[in-house]
Residue frames relative to the residue before (quaternion, step in Angstrom):
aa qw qx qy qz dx dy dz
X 1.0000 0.0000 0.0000 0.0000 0.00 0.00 0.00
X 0.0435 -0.7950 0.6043 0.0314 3.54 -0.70 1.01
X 0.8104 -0.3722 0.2519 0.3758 3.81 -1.39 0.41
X 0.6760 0.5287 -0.1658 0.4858 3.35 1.38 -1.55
X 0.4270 0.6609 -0.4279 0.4447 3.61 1.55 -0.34
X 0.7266 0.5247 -0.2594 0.3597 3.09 0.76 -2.23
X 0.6834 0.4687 -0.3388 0.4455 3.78 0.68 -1.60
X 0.6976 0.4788 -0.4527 0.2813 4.04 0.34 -0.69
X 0.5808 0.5514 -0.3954 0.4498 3.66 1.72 -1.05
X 0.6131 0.4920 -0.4699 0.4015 3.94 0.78 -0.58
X 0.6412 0.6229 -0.3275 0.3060 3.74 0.54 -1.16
X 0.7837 0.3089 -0.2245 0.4898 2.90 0.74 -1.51
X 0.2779 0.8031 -0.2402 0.4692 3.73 1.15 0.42
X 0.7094 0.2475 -0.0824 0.6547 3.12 0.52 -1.99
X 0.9178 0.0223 -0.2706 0.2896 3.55 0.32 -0.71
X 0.6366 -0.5882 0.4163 0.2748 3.64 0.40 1.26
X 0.6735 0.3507 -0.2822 0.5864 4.16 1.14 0.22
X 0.4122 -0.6588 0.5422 0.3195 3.75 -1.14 0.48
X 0.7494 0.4443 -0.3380 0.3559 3.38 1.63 -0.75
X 0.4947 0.4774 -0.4445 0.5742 3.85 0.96 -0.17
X 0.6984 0.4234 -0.3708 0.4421 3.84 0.13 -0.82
X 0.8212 0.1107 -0.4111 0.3799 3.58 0.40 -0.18
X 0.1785 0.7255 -0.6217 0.2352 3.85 1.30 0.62
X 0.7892 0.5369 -0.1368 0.2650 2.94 0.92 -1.97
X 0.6655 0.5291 -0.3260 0.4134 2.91 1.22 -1.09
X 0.4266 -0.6566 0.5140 0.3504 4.06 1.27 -0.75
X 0.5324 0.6848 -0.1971 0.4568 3.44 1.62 0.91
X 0.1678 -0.8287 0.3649 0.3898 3.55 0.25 0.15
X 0.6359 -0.4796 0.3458 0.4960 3.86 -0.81 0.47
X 0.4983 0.3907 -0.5316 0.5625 4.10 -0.06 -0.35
X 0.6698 0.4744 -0.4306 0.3753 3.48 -0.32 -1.57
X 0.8159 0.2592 -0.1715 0.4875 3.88 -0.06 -1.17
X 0.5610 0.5202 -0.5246 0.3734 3.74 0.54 0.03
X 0.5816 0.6013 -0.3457 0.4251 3.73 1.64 -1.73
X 0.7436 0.5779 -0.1229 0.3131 3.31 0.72 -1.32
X 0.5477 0.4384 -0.2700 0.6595 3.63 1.77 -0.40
X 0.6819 0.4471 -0.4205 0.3978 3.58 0.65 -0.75
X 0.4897 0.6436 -0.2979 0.5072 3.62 1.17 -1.57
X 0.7216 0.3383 -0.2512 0.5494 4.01 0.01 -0.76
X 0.7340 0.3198 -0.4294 0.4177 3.81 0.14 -0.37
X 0.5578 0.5860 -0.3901 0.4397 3.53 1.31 -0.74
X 0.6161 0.5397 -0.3063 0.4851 3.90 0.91 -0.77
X 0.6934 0.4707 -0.3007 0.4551 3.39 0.94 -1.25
X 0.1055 -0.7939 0.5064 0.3197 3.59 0.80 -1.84
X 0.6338 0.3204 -0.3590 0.6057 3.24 1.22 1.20
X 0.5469 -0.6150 0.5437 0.1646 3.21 -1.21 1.66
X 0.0951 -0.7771 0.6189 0.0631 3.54 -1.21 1.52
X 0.8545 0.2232 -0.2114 0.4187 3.41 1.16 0.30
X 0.0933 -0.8861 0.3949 0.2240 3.46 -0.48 0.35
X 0.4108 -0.8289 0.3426 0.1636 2.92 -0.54 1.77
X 0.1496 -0.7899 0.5598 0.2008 3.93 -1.31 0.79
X 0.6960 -0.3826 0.2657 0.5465 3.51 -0.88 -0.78
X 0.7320 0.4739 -0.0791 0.4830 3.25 1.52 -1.47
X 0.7816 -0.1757 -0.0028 0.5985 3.80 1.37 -0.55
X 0.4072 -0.7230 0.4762 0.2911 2.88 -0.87 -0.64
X 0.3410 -0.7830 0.5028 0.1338 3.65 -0.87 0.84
X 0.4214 -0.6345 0.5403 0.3577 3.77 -1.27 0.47
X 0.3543 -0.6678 0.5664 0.3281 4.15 -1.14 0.79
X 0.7541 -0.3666 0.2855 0.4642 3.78 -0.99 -0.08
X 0.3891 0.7610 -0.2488 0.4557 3.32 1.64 -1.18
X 0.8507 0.3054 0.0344 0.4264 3.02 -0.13 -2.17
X 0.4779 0.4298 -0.4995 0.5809 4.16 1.12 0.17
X 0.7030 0.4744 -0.3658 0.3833 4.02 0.34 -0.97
X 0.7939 0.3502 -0.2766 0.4129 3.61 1.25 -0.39
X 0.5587 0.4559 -0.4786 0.5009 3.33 1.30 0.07
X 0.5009 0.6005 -0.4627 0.4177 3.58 1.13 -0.39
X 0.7087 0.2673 -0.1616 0.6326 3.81 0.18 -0.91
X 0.6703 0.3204 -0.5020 0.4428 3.93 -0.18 -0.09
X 0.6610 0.5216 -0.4238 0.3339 3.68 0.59 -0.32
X 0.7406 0.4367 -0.2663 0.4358 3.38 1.00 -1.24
X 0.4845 0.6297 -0.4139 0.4443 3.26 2.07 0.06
X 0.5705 0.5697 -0.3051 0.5069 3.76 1.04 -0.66
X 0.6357 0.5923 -0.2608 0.4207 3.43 0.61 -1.22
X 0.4691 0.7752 -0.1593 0.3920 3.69 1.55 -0.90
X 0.7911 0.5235 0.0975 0.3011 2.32 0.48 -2.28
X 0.7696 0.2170 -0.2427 0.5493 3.04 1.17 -1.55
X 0.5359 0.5275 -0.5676 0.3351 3.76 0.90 0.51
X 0.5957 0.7074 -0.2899 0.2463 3.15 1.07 -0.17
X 0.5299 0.5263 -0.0970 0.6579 2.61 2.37 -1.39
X 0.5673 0.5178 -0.4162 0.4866 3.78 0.81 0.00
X 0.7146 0.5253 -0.1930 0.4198 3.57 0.47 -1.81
X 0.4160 0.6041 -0.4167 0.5370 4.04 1.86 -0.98
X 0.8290 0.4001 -0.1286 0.3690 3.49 -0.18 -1.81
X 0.6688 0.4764 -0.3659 0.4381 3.69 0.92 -0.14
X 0.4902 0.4335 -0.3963 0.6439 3.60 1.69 -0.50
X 0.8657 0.3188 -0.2784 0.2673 3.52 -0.37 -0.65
X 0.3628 0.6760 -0.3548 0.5343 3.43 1.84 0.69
X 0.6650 0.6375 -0.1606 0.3544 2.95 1.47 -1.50
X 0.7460 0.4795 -0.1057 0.4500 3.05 1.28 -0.90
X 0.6953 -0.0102 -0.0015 0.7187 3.76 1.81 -0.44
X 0.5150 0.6674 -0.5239 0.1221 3.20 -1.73 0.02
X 0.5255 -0.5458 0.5235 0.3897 3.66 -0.57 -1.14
X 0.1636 -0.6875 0.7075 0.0062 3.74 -1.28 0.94
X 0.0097 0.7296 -0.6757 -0.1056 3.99 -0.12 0.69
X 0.5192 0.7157 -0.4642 -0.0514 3.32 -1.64 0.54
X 0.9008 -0.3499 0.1623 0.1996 3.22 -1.56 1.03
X 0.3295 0.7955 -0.5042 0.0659 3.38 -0.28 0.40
X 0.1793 -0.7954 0.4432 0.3726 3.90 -0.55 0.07
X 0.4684 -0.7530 0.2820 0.3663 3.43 -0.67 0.82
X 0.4583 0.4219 -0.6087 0.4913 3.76 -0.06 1.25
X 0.6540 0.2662 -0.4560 0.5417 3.66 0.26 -0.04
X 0.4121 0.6721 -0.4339 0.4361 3.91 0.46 -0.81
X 0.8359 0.4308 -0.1959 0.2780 3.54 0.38 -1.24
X 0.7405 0.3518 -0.1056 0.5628 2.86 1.83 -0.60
X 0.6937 0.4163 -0.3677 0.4585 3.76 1.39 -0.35
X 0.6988 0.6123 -0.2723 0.2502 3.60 1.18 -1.62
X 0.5313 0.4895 -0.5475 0.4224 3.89 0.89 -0.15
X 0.8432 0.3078 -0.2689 0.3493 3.56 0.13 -1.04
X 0.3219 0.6656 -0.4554 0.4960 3.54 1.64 0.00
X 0.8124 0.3138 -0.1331 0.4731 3.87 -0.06 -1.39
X 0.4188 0.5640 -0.5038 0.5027 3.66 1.03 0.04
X 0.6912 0.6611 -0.2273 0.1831 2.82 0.10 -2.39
X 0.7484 0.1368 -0.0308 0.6483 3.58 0.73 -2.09
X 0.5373 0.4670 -0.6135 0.3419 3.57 0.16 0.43
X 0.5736 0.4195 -0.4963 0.4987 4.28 0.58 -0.13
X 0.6421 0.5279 -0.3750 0.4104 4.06 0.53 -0.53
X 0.7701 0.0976 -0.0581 0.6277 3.69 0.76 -1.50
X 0.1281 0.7811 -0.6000 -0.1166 4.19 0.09 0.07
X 0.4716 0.5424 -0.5271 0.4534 3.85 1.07 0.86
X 0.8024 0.4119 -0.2564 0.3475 3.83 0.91 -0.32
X 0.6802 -0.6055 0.4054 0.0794 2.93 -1.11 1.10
X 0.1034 0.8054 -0.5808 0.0585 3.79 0.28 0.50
X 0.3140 -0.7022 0.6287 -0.1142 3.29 -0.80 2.22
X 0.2205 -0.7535 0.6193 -0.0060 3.64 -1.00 1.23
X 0.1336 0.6211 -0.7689 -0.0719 3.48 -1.25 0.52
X 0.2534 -0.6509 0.6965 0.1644 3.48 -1.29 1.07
X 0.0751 0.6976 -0.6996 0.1349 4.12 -0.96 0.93
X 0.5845 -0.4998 0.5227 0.3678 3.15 -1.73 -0.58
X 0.5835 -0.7160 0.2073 0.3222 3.59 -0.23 0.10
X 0.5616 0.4476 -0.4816 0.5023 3.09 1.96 -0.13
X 0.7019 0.4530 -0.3933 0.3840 3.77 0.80 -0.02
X 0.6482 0.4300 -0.4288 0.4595 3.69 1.29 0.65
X 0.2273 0.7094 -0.4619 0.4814 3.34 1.74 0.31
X 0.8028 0.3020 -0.0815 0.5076 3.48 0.40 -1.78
X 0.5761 0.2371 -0.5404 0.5657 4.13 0.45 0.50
X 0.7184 0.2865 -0.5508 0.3137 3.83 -0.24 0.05
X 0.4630 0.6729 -0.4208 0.3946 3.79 1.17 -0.10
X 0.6257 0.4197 -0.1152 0.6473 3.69 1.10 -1.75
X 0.6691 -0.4465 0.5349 0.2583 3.96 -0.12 0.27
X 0.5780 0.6435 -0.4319 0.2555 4.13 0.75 -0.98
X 0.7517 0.1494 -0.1667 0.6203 3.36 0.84 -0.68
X 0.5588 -0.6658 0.3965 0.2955 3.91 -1.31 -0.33
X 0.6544 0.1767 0.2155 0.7029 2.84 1.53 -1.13
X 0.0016 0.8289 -0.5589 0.0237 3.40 -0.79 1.52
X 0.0015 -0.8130 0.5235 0.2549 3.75 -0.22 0.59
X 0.1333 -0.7975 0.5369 -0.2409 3.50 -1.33 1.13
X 0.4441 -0.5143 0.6589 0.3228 3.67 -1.14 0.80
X 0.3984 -0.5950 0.6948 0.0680 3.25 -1.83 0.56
X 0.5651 -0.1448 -0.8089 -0.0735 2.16 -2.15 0.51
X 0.6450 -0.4994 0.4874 0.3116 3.86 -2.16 0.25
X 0.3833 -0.5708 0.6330 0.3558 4.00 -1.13 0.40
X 0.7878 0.1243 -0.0372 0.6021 3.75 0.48 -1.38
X 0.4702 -0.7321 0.4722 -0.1411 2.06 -0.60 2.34
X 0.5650 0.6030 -0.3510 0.4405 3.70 1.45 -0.45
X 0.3998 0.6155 -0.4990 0.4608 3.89 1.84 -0.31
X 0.3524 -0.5713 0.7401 0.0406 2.55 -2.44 0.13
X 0.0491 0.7400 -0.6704 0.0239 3.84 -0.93 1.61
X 0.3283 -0.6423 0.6874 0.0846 2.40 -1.98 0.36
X 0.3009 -0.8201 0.3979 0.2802 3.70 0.48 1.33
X 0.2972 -0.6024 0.7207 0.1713 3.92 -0.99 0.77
X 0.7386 -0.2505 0.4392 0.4459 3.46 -0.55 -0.99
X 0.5128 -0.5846 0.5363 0.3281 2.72 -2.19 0.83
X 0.2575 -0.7244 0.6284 0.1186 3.53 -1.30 -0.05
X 0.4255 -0.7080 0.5581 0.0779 3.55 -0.63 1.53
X 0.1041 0.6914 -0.7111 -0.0733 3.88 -0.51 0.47
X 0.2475 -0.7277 0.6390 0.0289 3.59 -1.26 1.34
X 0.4158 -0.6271 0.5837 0.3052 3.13 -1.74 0.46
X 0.0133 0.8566 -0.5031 -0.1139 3.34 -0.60 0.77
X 0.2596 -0.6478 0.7151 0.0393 3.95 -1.06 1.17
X 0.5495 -0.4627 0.6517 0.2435 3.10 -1.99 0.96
X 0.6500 -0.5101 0.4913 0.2755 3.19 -1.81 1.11
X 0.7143 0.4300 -0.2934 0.4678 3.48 0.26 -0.84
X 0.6918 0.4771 -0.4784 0.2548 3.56 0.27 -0.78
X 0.6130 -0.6558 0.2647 0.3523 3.39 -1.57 0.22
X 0.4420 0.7513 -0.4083 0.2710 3.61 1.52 0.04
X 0.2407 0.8327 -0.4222 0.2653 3.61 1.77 -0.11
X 0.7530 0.4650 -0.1234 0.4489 2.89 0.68 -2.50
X 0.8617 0.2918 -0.2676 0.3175 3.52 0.72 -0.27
X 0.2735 0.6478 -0.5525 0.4475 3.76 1.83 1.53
X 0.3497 -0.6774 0.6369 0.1151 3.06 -1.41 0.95
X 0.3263 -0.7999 0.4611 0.2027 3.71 -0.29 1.39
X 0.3918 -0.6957 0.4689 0.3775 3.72 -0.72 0.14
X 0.4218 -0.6171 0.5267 0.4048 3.76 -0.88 0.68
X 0.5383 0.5527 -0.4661 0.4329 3.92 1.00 -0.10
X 0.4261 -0.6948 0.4446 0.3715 3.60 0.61 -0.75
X 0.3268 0.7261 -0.4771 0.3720 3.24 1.38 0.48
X 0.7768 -0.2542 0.2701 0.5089 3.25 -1.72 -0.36
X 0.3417 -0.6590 0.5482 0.3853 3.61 -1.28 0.56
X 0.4320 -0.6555 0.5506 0.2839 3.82 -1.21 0.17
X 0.0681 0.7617 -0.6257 -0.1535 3.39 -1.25 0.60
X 0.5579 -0.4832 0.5013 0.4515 3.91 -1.32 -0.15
X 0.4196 -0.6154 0.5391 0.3930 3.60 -0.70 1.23
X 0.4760 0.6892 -0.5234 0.1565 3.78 0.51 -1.45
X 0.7102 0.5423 -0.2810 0.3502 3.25 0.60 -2.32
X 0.6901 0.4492 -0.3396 0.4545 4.35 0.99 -0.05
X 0.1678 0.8169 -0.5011 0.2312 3.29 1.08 0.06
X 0.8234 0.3216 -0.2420 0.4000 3.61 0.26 -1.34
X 0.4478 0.8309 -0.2240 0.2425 3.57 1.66 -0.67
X 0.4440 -0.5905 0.5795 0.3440 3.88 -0.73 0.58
X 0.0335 0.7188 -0.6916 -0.0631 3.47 -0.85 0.53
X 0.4340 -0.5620 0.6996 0.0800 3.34 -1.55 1.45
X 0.0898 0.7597 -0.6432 -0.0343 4.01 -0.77 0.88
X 0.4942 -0.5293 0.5353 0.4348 2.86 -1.70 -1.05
X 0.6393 -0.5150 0.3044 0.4831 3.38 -1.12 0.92
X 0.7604 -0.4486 0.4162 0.2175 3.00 -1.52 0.47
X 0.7982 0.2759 -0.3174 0.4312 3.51 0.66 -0.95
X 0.5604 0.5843 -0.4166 0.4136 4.05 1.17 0.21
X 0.8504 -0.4837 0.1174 0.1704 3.11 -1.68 1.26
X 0.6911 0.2615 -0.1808 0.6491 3.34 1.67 -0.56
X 0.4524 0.5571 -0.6467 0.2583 3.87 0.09 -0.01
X 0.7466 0.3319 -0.4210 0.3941 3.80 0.24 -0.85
X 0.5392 0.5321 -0.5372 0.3710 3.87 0.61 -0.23
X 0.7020 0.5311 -0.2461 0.4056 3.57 0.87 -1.23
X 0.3721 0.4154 -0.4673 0.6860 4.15 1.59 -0.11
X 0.7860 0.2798 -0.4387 0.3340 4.13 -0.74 -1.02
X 0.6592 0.5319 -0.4070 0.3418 3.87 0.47 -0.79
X 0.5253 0.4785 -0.4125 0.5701 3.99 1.56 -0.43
X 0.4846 0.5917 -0.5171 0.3842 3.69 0.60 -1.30
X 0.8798 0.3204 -0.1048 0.3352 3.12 -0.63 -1.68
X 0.4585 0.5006 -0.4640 0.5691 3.91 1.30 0.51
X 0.6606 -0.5042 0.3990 0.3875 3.75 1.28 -0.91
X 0.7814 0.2074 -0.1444 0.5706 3.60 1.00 -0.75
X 0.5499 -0.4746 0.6098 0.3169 3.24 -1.98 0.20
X 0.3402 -0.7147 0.5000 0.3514 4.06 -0.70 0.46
X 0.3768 -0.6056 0.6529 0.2549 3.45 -0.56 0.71
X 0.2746 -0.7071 0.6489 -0.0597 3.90 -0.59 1.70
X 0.1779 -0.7462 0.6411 -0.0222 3.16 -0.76 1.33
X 0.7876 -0.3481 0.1104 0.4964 3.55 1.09 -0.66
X 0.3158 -0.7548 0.5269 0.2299 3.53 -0.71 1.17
X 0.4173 -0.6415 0.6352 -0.1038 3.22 -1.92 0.71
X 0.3166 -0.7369 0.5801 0.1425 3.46 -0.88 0.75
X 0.8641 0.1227 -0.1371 0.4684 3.56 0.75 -0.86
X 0.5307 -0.6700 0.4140 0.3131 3.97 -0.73 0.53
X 0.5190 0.4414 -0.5728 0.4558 3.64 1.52 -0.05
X 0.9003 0.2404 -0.2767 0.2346 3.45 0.06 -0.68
X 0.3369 0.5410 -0.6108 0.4698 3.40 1.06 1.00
X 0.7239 0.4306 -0.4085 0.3517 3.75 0.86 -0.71
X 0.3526 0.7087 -0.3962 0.4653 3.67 1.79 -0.20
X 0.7548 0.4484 -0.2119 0.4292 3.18 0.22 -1.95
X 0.5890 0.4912 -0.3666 0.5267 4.19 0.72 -0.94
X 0.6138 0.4057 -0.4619 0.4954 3.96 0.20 -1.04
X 0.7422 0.5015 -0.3047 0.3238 3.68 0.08 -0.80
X 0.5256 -0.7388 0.2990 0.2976 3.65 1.22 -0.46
X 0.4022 0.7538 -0.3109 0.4163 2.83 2.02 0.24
X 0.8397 -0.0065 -0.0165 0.5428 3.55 1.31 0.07
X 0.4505 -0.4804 0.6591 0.3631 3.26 -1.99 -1.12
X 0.4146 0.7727 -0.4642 0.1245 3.30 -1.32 -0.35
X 0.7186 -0.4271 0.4552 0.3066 3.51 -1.73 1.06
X 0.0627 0.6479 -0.7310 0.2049 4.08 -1.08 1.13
X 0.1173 -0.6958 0.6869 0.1743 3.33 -1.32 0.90
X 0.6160 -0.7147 0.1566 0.2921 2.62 -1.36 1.40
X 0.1749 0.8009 -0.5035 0.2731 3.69 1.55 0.30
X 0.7245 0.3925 -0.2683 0.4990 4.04 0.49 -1.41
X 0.5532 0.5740 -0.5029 0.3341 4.19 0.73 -0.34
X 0.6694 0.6035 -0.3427 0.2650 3.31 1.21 -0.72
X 0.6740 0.6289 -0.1477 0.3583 3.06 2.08 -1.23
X 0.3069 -0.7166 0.5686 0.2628 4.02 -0.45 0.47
X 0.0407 0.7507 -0.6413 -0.1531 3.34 -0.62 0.13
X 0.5789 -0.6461 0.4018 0.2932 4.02 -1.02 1.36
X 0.9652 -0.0921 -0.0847 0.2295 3.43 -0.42 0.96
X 0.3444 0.4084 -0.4694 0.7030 2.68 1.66 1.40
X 0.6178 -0.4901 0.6119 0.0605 3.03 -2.52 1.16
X 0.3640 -0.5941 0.6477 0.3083 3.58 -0.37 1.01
X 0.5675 -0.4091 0.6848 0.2038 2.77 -2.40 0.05
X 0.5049 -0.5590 0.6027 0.2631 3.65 -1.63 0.85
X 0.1400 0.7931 -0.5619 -0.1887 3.80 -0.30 0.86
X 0.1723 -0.8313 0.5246 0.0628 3.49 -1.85 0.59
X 0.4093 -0.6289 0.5391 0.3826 3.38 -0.98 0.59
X 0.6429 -0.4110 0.6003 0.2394 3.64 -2.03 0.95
X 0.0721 -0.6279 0.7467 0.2073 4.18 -0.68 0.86
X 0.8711 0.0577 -0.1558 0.4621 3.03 -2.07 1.07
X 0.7260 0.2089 -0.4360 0.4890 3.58 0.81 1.70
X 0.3921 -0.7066 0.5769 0.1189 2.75 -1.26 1.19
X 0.1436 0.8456 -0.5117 0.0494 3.65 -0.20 1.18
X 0.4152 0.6711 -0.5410 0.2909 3.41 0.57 1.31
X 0.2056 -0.7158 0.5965 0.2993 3.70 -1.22 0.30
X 0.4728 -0.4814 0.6417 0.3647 3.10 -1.98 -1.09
X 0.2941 -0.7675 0.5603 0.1026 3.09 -1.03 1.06
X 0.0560 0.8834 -0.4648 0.0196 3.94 -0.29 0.34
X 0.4155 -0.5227 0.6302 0.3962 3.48 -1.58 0.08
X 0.2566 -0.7605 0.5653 0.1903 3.64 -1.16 0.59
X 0.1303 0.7700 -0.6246 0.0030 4.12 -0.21 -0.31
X 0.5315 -0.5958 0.5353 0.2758 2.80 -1.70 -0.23
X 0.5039 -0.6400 0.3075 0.4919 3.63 -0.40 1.01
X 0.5755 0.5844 -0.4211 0.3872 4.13 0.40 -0.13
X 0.5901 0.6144 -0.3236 0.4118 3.32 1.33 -0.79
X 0.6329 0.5853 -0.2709 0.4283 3.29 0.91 -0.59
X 0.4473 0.6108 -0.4132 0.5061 3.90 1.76 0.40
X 0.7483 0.4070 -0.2056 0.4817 3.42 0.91 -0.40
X 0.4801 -0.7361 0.4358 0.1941 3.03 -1.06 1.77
X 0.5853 0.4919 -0.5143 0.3886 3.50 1.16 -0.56
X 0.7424 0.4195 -0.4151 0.3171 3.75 0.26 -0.92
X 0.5566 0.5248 -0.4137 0.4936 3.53 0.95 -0.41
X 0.7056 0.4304 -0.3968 0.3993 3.75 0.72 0.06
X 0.4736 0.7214 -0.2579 0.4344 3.11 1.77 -0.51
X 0.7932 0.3919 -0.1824 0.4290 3.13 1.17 -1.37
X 0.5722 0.5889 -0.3375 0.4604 3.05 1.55 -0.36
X 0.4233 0.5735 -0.4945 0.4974 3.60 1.14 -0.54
X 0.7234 0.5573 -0.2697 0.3055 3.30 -0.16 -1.71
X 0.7091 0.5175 -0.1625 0.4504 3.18 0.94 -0.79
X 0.4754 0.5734 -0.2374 0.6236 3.70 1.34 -0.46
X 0.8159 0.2709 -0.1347 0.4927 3.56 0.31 -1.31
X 0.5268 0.3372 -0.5360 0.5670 3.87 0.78 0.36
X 0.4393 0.6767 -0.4789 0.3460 3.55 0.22 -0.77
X 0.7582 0.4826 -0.1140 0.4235 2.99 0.08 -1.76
């Protein structure tokens, strides 16, 4: 009895004909009739009983598709669990990243899983995030990392970390005098209201936070009077140190000095909560593969950290 025994007794099973059962199988009917007979002749008990119009399984033949199936089932985890060790060792890992995070996660990211797997490849696509949303949806990439919340909702994350987004005001300007410092020593807080009249330096319009950053003014009362939109948050946080504006920074650029320019005063929103969730995105299948589940576990290690 061999494996291909087991798969011909399901077919002809599911379809109750020798000729649809051996379409499927890619076999010609003699071929799968010799081969059912051959196997009952080994066995010496009839697994089917044959009519004019189909055929039918005998009590026999339910007890062996019953155990020959869960015997297949076995098999092809076995043949899965083969290919997930030997993935492990070579291949490719595509994934997503936009290039302002990039700058600040992907050295210690590729360090991180390159001492664990140093046979894999790790493939980059820098985008924006509502267009790496859609390559980890379509299969283009494996793994997408990305602020939250998700359009297709049918994804799978794995939270990284929260992420603080700060108001941030030129040093010089006069909204200083009116931040409320924390007695923790944390960011000071100010009333968005008091920026109302203020150029604001955003992000373009079609990336993942620009419309939160219109609803968080809404609800202060005003529309922001956009002075100019931006693609990346280092250099809106450039363009704010310089006095050229106002405007939304995560708190990722406070960490960053930049040589002869004056940070920006950053502040938390009173009576707003303006953090997200950052995450790996996949498709829920993706999660069959030990390599991405190491992937994600890297990832995890290195937000930690």
């Amino acid at each position: 009895m061999q494996l291909k025994d087991l798969e011909y007794v399901d077919m002809l099973a599911r379809e109750k004909k020798y000729s649809s059962a051996a379409a499927k199988l890619f076999i010609s009917q003699p071929t799968l009739s010799q081969a059912i007979q051959k196997l009952e002749a080994e066995l010496g008990l009839a697994l089917f009983i044959r009519t004019t119009k189909s055929v039918e399984l005998t009590p026999a033949g339910e007890i062996f598709l019953k155990e020959g199936r869960e015997i297949l089932r076995q098999s092809q985890n076995l043949h899965q669990r083969m290919e997930d060790i030997a993935s492990l060792k070579r291949g490719v890992l595509k994934i997503g990243i936009s290039t302002f995070y990039s700058s600040y996660y992907l050295a210690k990211i590729i360090s991180t899983f390159r001492k664990l797997h140093p046979g894999i490849r790790l493939e980059f696509t820098e985008d924006i995030s509502i267009n790496l949303e859609e390559l980890a949806l379509n299969g283009q990439v494996d793994v997408s990392l990305i602020p939250l919340p998700l359009v297709h909702t049918e994804m799978d994350a794995t939270i990284l970390r929260r992420e603080q987004i700060l108001f941030a005001i030129p040093a010089e300007s006069h909204l200083t005098k009116l931040c409320i410092p924390d007695p923790l020593g944390g960011y000071p807080s100010i009333d968005l209201r008091e920026a109302r009249e203020e150029p604001f330096i955003s992000l373009r319009r079609e990336q993942r936070f620009a419309a939160r950053e219109l609803e968080i003014c809404q609800r202060a009362g005003f529309t922001p009077k956009i002075a100019y939109e931006i693609s990346n948050w280092d250099t809106i946080n450039t363009l704010i140190g310089c006095g050229i504006g106002v405007g939304f920074v995560s708190e990722l650029v406070c960490r960053k000095k930049t040589d002869g320019l004056q940070n920006p005063v950053y502040c938390q929103i009173l009576n707003e909560n303006t953090s997200r969730l950052y995450a790996a995105v996949y498709r829920r299948e993706q999660l069959q593969k030990s390599l991405i589940r190491d992937f994600l576990y890297t990832l995890q290690t290195v937000f930690s950290t």
